[in-house]
N, C-alpha and C positions, 0 to 999 in steps of 0.2 A: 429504413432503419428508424428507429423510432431512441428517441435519445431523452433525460431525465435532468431537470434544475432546479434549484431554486433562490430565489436574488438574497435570500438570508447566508445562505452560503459565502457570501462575500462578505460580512460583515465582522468576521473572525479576523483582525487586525494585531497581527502580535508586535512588540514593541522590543523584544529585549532578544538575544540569541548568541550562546555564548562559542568563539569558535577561538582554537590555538591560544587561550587563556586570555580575549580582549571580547568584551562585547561587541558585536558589532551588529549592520543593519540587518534587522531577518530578510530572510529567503524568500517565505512561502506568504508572498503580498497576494492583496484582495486582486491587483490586476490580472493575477494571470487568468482569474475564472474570465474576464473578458477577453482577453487572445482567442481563450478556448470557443467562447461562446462566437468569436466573427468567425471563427475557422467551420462552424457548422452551420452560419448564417451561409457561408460561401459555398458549401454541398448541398443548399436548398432546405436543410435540417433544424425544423424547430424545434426544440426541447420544452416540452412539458413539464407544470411543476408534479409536485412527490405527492402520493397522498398523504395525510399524517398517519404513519403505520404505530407511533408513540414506543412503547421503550421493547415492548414484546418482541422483537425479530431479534434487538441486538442481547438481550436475557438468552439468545439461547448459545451465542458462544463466549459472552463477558460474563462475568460477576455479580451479583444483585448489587453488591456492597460498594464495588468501582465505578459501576453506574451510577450508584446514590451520590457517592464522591465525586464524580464530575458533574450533577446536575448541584450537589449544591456551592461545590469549590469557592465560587464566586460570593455569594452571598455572605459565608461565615467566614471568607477572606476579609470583607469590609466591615466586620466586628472588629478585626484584633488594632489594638492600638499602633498608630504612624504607618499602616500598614503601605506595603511598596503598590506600583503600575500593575502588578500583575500576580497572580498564585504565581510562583516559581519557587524551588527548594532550596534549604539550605543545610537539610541534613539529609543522611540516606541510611538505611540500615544495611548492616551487616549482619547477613541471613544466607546461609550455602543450601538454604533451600531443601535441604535432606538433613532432617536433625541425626539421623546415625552418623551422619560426616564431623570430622573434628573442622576440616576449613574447606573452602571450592579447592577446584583445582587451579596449579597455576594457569594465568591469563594465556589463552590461546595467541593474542595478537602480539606483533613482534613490533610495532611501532608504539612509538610514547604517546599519543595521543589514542591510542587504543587502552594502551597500561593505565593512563588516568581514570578515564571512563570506566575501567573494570572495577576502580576503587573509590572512585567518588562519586559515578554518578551518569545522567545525564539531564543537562540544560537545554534543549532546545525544544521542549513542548509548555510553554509559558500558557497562564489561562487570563484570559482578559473576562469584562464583563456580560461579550457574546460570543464567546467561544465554546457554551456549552449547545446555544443556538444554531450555530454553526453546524459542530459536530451533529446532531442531534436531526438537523436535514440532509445533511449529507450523506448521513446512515438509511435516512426515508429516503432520498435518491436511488441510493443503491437498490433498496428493498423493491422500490416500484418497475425499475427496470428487471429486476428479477420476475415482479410478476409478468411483467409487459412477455418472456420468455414462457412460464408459464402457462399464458393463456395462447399459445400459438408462434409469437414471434420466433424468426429466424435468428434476428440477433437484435442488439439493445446497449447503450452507451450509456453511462450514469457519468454524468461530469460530477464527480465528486470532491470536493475541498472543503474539511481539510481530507487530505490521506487517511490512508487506514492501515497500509499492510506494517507498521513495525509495532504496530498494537496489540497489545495479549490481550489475555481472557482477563488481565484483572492489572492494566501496565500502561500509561500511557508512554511513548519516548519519539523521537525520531519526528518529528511534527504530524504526530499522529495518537487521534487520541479512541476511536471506536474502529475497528476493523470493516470499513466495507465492504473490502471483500470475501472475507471470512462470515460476513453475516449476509451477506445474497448470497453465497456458497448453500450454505447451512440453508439457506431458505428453497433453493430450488432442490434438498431432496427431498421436498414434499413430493414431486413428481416424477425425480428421476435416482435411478438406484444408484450410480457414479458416476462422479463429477471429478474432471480434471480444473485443477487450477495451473497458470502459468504466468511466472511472474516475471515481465522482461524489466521493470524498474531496475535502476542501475546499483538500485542497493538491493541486500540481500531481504526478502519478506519475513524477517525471522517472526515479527509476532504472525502470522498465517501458520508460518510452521508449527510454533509451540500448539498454537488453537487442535489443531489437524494429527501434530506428531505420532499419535495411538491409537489412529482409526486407518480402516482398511478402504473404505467408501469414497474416500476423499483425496484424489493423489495428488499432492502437492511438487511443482517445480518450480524454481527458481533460477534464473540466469542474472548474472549481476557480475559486479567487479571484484575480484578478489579479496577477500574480507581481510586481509591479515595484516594490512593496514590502509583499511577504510571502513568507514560507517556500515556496517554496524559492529565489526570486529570481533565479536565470540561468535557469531554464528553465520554459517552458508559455505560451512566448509563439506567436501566431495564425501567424508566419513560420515557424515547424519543422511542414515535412510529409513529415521523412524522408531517406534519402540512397541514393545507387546505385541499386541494386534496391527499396530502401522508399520511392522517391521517391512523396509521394503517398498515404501507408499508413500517418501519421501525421495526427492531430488535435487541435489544442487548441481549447479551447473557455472562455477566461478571462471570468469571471464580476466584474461593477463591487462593490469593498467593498458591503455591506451591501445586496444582494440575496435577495431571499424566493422562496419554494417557486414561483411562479410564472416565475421567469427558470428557475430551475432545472428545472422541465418543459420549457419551450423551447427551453432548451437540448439535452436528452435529446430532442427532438423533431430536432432540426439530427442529432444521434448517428443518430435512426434513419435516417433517410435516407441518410447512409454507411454503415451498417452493410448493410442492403438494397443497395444499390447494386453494394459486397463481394462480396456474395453467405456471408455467414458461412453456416456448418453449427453454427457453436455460439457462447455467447457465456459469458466471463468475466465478473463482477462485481466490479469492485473499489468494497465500501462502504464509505465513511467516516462516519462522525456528526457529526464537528466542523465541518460548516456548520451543527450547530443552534444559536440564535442565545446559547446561554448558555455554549454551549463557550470556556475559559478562554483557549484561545488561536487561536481563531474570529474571523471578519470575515463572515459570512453570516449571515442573518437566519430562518433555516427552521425552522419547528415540528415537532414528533415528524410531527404526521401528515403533512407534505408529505414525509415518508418513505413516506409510504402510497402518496403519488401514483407516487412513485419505484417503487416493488415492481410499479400495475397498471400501469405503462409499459414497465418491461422483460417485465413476461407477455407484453403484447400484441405482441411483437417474434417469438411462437411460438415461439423457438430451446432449445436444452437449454441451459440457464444452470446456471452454475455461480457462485458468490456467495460471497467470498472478503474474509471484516471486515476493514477496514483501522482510520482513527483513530477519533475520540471521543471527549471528555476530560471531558465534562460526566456526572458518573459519577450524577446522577440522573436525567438526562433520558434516557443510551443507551437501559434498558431499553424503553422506550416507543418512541423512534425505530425500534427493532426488530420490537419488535410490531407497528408500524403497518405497518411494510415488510413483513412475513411475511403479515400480514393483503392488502394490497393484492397480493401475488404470487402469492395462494391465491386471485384474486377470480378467477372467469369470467364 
């Protein structure tokens, strides 16, 4: 296997992250990309850096404009007078996104910390002064490992950080500010006519979804923890299967709080059967870690090794996978939950 990094990737250090209405310490620290990186030192696996692919791959499922906005965020942030640590908001608009609508609908989530977020906001994707750097290899991560599929490979790991999957086409939220898996997605139909994605992160991939929700080509699944009170809370519920032309080409697959490695194969078993069905030519990986059951902002019960099981489930689906890190917060456990998945995607 041939796997994708680069040491700027780590340099994306955020400082503020707001949870249950207290600031507290962020999640998504520069360490984990080293857990990741000795857990693939320990399968003999060195990762390559990215090439510089520049903004072209991720233009074709963001925004020109949100692009612009995160490449200059930083800059025109240290113009404004007393300015704070970081770009982070303090207003939000209210926009139901369909001007025929007089307001959204009411909030799907039944928890108050979901009701907030529907009306305020969210806080947890803060921009420092390399976090567009950050983003911006990570995204070239991704892309190279895509080609590494393209040009022959069987499969390909892109340790990516930061995240990508709760990113829209024009959205940052979720500590996630460019979608890398929605932009290697997008980039292998250069050669292949459908592509399965599957997203076992333990949150729902809603920005993948929104990118994907009206195309036929692109069959998005999701497994994650039941959204109706947890992150990301309006979406990954069992009634979104797409719209227009995607009707049908979407899947959630919400998982009960405090479910272990065994709901979690069954699920991934429900996946393959769409996925086959499809007819994919190739399949996307979006892995998270933080369904292991020690991750700090976790609600799944899963051990390193029913990573494992995860790694020989998607082998046995035969397709060119491509395997694209999403979260993970429990910064002892990742490297293990990686090894077991690398171990198990290397069994025959």
């Amino acid at each position: 296997m041939r796997a994708f990094y680069h040491p700027d990737q780590a340099i994306h250090d955020p400082r503020q992250y707001m949870r249950f209405g207290r600031l507290v310490a962020p999640k998504d620290l520069p360490a984990r990309t080293q857990k990741l990186l000795g857990a693939l030192k320990q399968r003999g696996v060195a990762p390559e850096a990215p090439a510089a692919h520049g903004l072209q791959p991720a233009l074709a499922v963001h925004t020109p404009s949100y692009l612009h906005f995160l490449e200059t965020a930083w800059d025109r942030w240290t113009q404004l007078p007393d300015y704070g640590p970081e770009v982070w908001p303090n207003t939000f608009p209210y926009w139901s996104g369909r001007p025929e609508d007089d307001a959204r609908p009411p909030c799907p989530a039944e928890g108050l910390v979901g009701q907030v977020g529907w009306y305020l906001g969210d806080l947890s994707v803060p921009m420092g002064p390399h976090t567009w750097l950050s983003t911006l290899r990570s995204c070239e991560t991704a892309v190279s490992a895509a080609e590494a599929l393209l040009a022959g490979e069987r499969q390909a790991y892109a340790l990516c950080r930061p995240s990508g999957h709760h990113a829209r086409a024009d959205r940052a939220t979720g500590f996630c500010y460019v979608n890398n898996t929605a932009v290697a997605a997008q980039h292998l139909r250069s050669r292949y006519g459908k592509i399965a994605i599957l997203d076992v992160d333990a949150h729902h991939g809603d920005g993948t979804q929104q990118i994907f929700y009206n195309r036929p080509d692109i069959l998005t699944i999701s497994i994650h923890a039941d959204p109706t009170n947890y992150y990301p809370f309006f979406t990954g519920y069992a009634g979104e299967t797409g719209h227009g032309a995607g009707e049908g080409f979407n899947l959630n697959l919400p998982l009960a709080h405090g479910s272990d490695g065994d709901a979690m194969a069954r699920a991934i078993d429900a996946a393959a059967t769409r996925i086959r069905a499809f007819g994919a030519e190739a399949l996307v990986l979006a892995l998270g870690f933080d369904a292991h059951r020690l991750d700090p902002i976790g609600v799944l019960t899963l051990e390193a090794e029913d990573f494992g099981r995860v790694g020989a489930q998607v082998q046995a689906f035969g397709l060119p996978t491509l395997v694209v890190q999403e979260g993970g917060y429990a910064i002892d456990a990742i490297g293990d939950c990686l090894s077991a998945f690398l171990a198990g995607l290397a069994d025959r």
